[in-house]
N, C-alpha and C positions, 0 to 999 in steps of 0.2 A: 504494500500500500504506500502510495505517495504523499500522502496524507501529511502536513507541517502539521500542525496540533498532536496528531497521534505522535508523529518525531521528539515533538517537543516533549509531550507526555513521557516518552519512554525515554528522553534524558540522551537524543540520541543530537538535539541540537538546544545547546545551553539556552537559557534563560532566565532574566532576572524574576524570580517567585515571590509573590506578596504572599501566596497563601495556597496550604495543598491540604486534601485529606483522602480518603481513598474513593471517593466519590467526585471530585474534582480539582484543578488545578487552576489558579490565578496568576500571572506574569504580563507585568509592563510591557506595554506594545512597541514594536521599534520603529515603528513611521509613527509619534502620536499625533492626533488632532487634538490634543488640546494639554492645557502643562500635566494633568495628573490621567493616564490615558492606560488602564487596567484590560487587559482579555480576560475572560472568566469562561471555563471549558468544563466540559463532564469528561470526566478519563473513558467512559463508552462514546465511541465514534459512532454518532449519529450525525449523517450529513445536514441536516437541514434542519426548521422547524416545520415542514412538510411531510416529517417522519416521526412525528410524535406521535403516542397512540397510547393507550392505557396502560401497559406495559413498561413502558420506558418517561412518560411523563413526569414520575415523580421528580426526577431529577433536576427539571430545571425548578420545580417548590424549593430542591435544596440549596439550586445555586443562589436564587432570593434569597433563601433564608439565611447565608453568607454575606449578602449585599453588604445590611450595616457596618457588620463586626469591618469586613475589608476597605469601606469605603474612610470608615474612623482609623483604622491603623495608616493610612496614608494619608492623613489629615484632610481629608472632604467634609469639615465641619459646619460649610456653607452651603451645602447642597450639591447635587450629580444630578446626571445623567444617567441611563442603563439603555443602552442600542441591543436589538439585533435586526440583522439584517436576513434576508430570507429569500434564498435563490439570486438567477443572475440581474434580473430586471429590480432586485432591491438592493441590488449594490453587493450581495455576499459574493467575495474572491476567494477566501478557502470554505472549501462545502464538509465543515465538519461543527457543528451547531454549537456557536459562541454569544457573547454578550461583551459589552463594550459598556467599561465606568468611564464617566469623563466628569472633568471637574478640573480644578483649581484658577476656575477665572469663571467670571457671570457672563452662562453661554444664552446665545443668540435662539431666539425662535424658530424654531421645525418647520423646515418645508411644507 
């Protein structure tokens, strides 16, 4: 599998980690959009949010349920953002289902 996420997952391409437990991994994005610019990944490769289903769903409840605790350890005490994007026509570039923290500056209005 060609999969960057799963690479990174398996420690196969370095990354700086805010936060991991056996359900998912967090690591600073390297092109960020904006000063405090977090990925938030499930360690199961699911390509999309097009592939969620009863079965695998709970996982992104826990990557929420992460949000706080990781947005506070990188000082986002003014408020975030949480992106995903969702296939090609929504801008997702790697097809392995992530979430996007942004913060440290008062971000601009959603398209």
């Amino acid at each position: 599998m060609d999969c960057v996420f799963c690479m990174i997952r398996d420690g196969k391409i370095p990354t700086r980690k805010v936060y991991e437990d056996d359900k998912m991994l967090a690591f600073y994005d390297i092109e960020p959009a904006a000063p405090v610019h977090i990925v938030m990944i499930p360690k199961e490769h699911i390509a999309s949010a097009n592939e969620l289903n009863a079965d695998n769903a709970g996982i992104v409840a826990h990557i929420f349920s992460k949000v706080p605790e990781i947005a506070k350890s990188v000082g986002l005490d003014g408020g975030y953002r949480v992106v995903n994007n969702c296939g090609a026509d929504g801008g997702q570039t790697v097809f392995h289902i992530h979430f996007h923290l942004l913060g440290g500056k008062t971000l601009g209005k959603m398209a």
